[in-house]
OpenMM code with the backbone's topology and positions (N, CA, C; nanometers):
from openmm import Vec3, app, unit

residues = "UNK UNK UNK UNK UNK UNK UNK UNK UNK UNK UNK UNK UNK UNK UNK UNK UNK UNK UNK UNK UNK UNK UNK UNK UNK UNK UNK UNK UNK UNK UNK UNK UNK UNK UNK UNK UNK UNK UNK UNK UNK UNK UNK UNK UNK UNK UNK UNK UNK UNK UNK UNK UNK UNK UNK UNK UNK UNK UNK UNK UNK UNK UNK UNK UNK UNK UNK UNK UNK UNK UNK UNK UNK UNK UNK UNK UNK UNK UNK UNK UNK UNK UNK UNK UNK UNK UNK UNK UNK UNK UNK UNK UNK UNK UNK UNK UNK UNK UNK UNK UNK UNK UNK UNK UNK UNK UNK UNK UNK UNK UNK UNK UNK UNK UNK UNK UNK UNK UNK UNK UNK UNK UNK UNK UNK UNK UNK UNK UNK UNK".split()
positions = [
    Vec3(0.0832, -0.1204, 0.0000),
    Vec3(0.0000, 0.0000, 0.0000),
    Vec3(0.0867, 0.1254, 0.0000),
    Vec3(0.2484, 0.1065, 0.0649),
    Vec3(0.3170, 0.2807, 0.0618),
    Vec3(0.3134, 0.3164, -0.0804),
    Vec3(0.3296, 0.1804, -0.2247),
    Vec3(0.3806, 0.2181, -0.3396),
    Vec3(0.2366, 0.2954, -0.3622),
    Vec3(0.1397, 0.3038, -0.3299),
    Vec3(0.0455, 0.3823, -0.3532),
    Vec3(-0.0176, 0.5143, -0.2602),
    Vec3(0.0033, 0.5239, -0.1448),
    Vec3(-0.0191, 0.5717, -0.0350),
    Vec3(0.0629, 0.6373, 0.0210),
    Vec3(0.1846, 0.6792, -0.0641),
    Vec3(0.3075, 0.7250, 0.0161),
    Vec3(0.3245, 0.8077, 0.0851),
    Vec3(0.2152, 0.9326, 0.1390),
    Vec3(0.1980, 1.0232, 0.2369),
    Vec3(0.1998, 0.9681, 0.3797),
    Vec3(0.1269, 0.8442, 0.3683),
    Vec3(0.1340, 0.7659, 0.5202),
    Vec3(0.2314, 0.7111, 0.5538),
    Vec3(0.3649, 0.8145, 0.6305),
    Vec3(0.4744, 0.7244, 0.6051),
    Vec3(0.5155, 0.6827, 0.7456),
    Vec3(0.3852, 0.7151, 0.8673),
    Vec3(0.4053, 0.6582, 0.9865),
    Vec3(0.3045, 0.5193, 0.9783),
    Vec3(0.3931, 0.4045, 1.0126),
    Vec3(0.2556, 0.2820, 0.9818),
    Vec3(0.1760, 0.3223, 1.0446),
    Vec3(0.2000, 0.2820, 1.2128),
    Vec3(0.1089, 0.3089, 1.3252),
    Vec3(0.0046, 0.4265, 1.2966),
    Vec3(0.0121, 0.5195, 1.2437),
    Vec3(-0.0934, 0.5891, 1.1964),
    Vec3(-0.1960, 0.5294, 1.0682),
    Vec3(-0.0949, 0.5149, 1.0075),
    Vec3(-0.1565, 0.4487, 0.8576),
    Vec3(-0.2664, 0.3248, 0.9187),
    Vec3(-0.2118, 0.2340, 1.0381),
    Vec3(-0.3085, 0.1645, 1.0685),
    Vec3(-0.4163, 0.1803, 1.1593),
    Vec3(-0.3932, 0.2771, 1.2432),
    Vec3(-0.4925, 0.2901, 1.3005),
    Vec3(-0.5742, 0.3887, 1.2023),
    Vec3(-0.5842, 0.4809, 1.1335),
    Vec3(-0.6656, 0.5409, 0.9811),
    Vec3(-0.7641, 0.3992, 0.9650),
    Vec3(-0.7056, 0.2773, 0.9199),
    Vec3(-0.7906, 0.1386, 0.8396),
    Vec3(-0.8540, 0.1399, 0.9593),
    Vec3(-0.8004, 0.0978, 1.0605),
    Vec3(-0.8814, 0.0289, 1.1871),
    Vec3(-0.9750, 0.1091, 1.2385),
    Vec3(-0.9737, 0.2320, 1.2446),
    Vec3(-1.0540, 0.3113, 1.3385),
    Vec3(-1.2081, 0.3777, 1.2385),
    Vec3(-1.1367, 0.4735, 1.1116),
    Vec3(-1.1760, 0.5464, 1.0335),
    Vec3(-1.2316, 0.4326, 0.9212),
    Vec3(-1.1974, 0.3703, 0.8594),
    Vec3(-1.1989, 0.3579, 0.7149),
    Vec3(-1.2745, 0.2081, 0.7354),
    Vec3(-1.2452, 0.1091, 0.8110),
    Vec3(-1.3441, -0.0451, 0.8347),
    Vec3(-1.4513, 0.0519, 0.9087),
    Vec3(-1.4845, 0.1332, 0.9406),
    Vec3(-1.6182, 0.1765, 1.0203),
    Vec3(-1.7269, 0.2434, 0.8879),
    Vec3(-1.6858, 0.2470, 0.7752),
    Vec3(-1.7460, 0.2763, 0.6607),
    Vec3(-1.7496, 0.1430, 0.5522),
    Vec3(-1.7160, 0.0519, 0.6370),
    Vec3(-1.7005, -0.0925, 0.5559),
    Vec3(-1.5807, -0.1127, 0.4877),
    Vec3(-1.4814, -0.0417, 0.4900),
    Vec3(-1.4111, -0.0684, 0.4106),
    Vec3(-1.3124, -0.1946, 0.4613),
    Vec3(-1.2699, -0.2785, 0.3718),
    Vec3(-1.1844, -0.4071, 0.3584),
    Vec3(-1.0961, -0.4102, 0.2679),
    Vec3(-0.9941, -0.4846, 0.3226),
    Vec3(-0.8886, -0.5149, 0.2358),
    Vec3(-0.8845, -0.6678, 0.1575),
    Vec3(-0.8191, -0.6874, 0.0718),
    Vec3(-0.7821, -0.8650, -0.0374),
    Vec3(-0.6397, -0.7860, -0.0524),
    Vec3(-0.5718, -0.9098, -0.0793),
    Vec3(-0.4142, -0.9152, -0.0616),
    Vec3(-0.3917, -1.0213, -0.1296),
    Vec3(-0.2794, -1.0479, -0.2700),
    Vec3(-0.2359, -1.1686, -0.3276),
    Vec3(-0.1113, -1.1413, -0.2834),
    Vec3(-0.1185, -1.2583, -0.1860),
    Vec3(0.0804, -1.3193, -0.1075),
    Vec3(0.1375, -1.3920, -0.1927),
    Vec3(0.2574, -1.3874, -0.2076),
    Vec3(0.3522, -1.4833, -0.2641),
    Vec3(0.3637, -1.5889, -0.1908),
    Vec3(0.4562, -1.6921, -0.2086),
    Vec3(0.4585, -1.7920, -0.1329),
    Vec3(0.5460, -1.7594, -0.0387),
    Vec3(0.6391, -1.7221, 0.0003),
    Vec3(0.7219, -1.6614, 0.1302),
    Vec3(0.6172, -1.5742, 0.1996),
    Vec3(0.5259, -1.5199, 0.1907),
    Vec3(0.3916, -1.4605, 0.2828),
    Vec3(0.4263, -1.3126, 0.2712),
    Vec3(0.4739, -1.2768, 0.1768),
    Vec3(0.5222, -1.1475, 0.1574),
    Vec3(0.3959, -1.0964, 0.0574),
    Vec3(0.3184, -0.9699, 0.1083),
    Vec3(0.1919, -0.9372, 0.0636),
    Vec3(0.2292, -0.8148, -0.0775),
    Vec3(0.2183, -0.8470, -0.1960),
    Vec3(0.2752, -0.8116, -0.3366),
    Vec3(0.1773, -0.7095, -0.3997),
    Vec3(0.0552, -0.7567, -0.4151),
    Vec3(-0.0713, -0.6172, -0.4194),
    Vec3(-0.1710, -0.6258, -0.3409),
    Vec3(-0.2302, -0.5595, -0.3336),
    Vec3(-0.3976, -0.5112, -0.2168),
    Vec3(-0.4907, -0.3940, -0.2990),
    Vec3(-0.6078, -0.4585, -0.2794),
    Vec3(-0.7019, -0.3796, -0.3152),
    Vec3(-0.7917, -0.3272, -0.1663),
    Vec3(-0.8678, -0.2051, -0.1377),
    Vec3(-0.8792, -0.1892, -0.0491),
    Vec3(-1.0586, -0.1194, -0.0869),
    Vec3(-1.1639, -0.2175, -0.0633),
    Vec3(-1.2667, -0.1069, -0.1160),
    Vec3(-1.3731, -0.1058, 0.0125),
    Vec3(-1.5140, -0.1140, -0.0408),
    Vec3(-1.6172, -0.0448, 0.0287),
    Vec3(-1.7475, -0.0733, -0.0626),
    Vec3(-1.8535, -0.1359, -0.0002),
    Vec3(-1.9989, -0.0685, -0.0689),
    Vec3(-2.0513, 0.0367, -0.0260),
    Vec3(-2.0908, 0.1171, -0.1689),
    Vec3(-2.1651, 0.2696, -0.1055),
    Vec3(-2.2691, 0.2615, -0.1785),
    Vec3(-2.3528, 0.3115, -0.1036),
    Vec3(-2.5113, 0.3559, -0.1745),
    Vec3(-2.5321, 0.4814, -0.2030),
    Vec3(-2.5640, 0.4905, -0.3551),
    Vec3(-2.5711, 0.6260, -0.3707),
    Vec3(-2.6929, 0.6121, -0.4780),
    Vec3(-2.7487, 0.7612, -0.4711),
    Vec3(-2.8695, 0.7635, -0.5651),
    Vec3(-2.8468, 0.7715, -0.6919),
    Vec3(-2.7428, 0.8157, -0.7186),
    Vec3(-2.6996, 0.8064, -0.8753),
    Vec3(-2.6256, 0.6847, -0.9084),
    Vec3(-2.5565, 0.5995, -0.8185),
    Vec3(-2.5690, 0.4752, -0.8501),
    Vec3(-2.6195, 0.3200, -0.8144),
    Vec3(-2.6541, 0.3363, -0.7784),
    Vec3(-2.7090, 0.2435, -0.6411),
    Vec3(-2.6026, 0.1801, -0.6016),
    Vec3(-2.6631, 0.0671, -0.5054),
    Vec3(-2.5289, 0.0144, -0.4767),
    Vec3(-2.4334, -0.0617, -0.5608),
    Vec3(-2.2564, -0.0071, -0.4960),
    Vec3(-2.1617, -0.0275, -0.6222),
    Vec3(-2.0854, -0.0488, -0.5055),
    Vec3(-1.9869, -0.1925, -0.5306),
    Vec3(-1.8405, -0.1698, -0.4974),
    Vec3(-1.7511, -0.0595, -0.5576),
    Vec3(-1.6934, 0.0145, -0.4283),
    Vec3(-1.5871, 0.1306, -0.4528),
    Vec3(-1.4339, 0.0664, -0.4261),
    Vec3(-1.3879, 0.0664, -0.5202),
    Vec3(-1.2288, -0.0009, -0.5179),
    Vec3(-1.1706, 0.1536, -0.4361),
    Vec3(-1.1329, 0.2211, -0.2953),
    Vec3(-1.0518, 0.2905, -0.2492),
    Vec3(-0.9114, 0.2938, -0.3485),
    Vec3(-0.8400, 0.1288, -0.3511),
    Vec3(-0.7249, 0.1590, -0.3009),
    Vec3(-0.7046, 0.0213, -0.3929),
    Vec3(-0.5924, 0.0200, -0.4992),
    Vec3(-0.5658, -0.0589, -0.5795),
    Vec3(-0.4016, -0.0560, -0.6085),
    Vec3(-0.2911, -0.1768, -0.5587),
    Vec3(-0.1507, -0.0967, -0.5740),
    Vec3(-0.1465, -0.2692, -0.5864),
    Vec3(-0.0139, -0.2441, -0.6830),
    Vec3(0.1116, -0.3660, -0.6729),
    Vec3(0.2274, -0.2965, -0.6377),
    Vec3(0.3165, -0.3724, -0.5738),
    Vec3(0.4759, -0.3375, -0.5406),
    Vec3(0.5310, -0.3442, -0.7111),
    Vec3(0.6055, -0.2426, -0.7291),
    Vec3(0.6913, -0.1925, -0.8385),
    Vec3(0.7465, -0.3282, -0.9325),
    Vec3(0.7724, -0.4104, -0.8061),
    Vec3(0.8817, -0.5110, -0.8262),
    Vec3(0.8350, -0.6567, -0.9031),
    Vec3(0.6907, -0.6570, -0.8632),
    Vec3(0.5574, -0.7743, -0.8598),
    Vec3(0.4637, -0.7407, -0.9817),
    Vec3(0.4715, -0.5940, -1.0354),
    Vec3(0.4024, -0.5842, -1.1666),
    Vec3(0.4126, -0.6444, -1.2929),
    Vec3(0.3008, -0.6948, -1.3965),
    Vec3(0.3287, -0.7562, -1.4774),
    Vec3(0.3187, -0.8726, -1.4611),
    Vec3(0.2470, -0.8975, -1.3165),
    Vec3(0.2370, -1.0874, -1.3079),
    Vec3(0.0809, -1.1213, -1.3273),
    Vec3(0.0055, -1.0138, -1.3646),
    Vec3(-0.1271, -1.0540, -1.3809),
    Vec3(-0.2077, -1.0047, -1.2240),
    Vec3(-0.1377, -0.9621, -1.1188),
    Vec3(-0.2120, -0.9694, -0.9654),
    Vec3(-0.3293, -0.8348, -0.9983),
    Vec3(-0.2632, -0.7674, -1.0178),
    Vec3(-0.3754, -0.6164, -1.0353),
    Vec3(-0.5075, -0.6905, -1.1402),
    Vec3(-0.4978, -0.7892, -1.2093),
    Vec3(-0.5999, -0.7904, -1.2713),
    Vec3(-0.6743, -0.9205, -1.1992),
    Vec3(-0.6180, -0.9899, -1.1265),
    Vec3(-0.6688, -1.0910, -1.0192),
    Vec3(-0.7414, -1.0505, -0.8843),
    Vec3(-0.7174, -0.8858, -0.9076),
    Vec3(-0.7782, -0.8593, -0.7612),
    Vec3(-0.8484, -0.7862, -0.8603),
    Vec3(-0.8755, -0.7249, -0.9706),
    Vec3(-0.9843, -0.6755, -0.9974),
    Vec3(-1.1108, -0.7741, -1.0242),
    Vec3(-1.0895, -0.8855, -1.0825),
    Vec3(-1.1648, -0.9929, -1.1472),
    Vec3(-1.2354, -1.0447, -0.9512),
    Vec3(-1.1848, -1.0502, -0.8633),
    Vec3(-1.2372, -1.1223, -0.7323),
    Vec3(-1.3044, -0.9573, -0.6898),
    Vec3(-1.2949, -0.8306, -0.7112),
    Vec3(-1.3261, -0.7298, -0.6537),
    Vec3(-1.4981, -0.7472, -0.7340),
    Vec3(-1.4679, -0.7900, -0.8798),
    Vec3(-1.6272, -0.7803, -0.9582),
    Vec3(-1.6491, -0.9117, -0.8964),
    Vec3(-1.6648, -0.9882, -0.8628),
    Vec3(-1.6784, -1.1187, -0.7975),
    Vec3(-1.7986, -1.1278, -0.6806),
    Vec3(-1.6892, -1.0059, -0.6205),
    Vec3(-1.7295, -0.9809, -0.4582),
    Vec3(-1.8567, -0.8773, -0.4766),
    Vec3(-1.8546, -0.8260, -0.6024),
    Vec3(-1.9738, -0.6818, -0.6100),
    Vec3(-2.1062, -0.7870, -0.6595),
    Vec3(-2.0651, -0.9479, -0.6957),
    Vec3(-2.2194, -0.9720, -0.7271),
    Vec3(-2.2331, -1.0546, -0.6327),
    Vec3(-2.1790, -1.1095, -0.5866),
    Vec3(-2.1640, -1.1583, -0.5074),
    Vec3(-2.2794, -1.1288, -0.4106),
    Vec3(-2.2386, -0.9653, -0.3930),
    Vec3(-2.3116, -0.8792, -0.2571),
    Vec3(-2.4100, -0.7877, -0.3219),
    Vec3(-2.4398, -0.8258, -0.4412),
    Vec3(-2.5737, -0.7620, -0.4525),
    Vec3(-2.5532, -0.6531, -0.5305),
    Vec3(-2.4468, -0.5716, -0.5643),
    Vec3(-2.4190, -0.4573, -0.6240),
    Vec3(-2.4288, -0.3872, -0.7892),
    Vec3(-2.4735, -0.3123, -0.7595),
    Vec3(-2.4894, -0.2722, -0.9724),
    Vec3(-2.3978, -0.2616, -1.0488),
    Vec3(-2.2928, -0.2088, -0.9646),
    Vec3(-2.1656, -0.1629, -1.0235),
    Vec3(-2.0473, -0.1333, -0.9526),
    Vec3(-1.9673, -0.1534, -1.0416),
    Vec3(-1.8055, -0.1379, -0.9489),
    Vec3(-1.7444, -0.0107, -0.9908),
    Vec3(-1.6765, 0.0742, -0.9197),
    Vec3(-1.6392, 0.1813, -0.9569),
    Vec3(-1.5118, 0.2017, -0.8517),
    Vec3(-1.4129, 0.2988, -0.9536),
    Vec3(-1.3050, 0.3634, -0.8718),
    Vec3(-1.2468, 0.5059, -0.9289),
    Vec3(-1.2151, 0.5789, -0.8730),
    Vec3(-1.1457, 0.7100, -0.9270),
    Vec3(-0.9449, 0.6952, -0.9569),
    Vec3(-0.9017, 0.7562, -1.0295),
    Vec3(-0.7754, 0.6730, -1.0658),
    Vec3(-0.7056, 0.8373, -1.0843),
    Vec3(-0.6161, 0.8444, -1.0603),
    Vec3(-0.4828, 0.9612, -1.0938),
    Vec3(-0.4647, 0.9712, -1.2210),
    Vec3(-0.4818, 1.0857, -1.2880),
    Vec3(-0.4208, 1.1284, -1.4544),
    Vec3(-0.2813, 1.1455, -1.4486),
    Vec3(-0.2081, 1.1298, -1.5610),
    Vec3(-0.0900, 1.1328, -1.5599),
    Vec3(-0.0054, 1.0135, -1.6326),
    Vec3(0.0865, 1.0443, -1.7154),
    Vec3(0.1821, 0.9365, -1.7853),
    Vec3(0.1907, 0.8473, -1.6712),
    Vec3(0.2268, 0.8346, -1.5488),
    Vec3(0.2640, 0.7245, -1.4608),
    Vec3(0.1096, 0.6681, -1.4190),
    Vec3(0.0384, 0.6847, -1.4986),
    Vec3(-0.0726, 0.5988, -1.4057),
    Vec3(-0.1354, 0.5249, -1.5607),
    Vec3(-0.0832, 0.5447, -1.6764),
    Vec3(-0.1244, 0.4402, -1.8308),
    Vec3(-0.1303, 0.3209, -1.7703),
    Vec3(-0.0392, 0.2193, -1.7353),
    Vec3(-0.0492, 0.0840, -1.7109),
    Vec3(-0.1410, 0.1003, -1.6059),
    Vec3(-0.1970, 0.1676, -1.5323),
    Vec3(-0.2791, 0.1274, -1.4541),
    Vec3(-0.4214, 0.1148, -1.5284),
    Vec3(-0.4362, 0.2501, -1.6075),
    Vec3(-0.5117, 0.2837, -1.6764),
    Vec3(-0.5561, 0.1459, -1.7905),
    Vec3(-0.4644, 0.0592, -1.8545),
    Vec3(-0.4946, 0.0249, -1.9547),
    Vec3(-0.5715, -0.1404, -1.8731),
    Vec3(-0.5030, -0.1466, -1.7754),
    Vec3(-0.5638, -0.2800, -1.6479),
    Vec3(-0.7186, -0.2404, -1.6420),
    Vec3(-0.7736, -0.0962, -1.6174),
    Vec3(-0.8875, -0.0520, -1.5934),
    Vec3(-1.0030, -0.1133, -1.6828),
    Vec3(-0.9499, -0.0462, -1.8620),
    Vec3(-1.0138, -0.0811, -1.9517),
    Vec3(-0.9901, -0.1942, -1.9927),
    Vec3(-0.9018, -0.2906, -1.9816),
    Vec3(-0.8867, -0.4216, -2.0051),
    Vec3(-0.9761, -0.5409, -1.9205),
    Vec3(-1.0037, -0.4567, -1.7804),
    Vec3(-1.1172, -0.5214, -1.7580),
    Vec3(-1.2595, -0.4923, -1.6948),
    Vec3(-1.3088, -0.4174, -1.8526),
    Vec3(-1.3987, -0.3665, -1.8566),
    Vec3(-1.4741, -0.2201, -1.7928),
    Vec3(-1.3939, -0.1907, -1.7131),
    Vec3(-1.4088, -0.0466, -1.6816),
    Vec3(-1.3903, 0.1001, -1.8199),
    Vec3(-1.4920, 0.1778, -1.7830),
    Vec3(-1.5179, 0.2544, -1.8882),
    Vec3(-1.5171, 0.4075, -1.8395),
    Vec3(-1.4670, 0.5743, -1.8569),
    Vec3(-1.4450, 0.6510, -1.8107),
    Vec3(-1.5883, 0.7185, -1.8472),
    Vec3(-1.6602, 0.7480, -1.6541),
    Vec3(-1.7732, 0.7285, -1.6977),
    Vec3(-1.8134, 0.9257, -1.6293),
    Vec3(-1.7407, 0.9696, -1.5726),
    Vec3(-1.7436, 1.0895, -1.5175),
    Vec3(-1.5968, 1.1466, -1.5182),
    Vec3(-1.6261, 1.2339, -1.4486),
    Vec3(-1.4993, 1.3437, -1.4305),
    Vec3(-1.5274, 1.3539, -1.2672),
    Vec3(-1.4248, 1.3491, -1.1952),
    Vec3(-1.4314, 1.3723, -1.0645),
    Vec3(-1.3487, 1.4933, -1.0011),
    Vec3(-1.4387, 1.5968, -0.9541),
    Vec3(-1.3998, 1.7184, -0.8916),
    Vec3(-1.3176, 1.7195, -0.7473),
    Vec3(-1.1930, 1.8055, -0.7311),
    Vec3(-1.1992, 1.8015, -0.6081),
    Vec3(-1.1554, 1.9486, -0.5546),
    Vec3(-1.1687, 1.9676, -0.4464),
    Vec3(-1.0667, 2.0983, -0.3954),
    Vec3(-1.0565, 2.0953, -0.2560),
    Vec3(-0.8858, 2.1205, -0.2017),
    Vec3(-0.8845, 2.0986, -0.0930),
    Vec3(-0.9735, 2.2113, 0.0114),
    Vec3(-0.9813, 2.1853, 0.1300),
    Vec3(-1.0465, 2.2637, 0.2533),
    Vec3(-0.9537, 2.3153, 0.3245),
    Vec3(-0.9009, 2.4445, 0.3354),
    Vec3(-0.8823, 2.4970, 0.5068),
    Vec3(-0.7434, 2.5147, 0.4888),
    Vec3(-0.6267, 2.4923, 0.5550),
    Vec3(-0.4732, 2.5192, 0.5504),
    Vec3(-0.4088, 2.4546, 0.4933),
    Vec3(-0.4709, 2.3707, 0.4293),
    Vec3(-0.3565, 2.2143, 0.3893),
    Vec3(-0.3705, 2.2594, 0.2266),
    Vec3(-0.4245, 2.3517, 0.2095),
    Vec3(-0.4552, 2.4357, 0.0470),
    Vec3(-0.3007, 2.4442, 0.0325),
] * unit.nanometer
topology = app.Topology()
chain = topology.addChain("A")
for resn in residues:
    res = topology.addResidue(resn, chain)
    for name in ("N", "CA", "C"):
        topology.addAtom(name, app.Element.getBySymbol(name[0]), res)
């Protein structure tokens, strides 16, 4: 999760954030380990109900280690993430993704399995951290 998350660079914070904040909105983690038990990518999502979509698995949080890309895992946790969305009842799976030359291979994993660019997502920060 740092290769994606790299602002959280105290764990102990980073984990208590999942534990306290982020599983209290449902959110869960999936993890494909290697065989030495060394955890290589994680997807990290959530069901949300919303009126414009009903309910949809929200992929948060989608990373492989640098080192582990190219083995097919990012598209093994997407394929069990749509799995888990019918699984549980859901209309649709959705995630918001970073623009930018360094985020194509992520990008092309997206549309390769089956994800389609379906909005534009606004943001702006609040308060001092501007």
């Amino acid at each position: 999760m740092r290769a994606l998350r790299s602002h959280y660079a105290d764990e102990t914070e980073f984990v208590r954030r999942i534990d306290e904040v982020q599983r209290s909105q449902g959110y869960r983690l999936v993890g494909v380990f290697e065989e030495d038990g060394r955890c290589t990518a994680v997807a990290g999502f959530r069901v949300i109900r919303t009126l414009a979509w009903g309910d949809c698995l929200y992929i948060d949080d989608l990373s492989t280690l640098p080192t582990a890309r190219r083995r097919g895992y990012g598209r093994a946790l997407m394929e069990w993430c749509l799995e888990e969305a019918s699984r549980l009842g859901c209309d649709q799976l959705h995630l918001d993704s970073g623009v930018g030359p360094e985020r194509q291979d992520a990008h092309r994993l997206y549309f390769n399995t089956g994800l389609r660019i379906t909005s534009y997502h606004f943001a702006r920060p609040i308060g001092p951290r501007q």
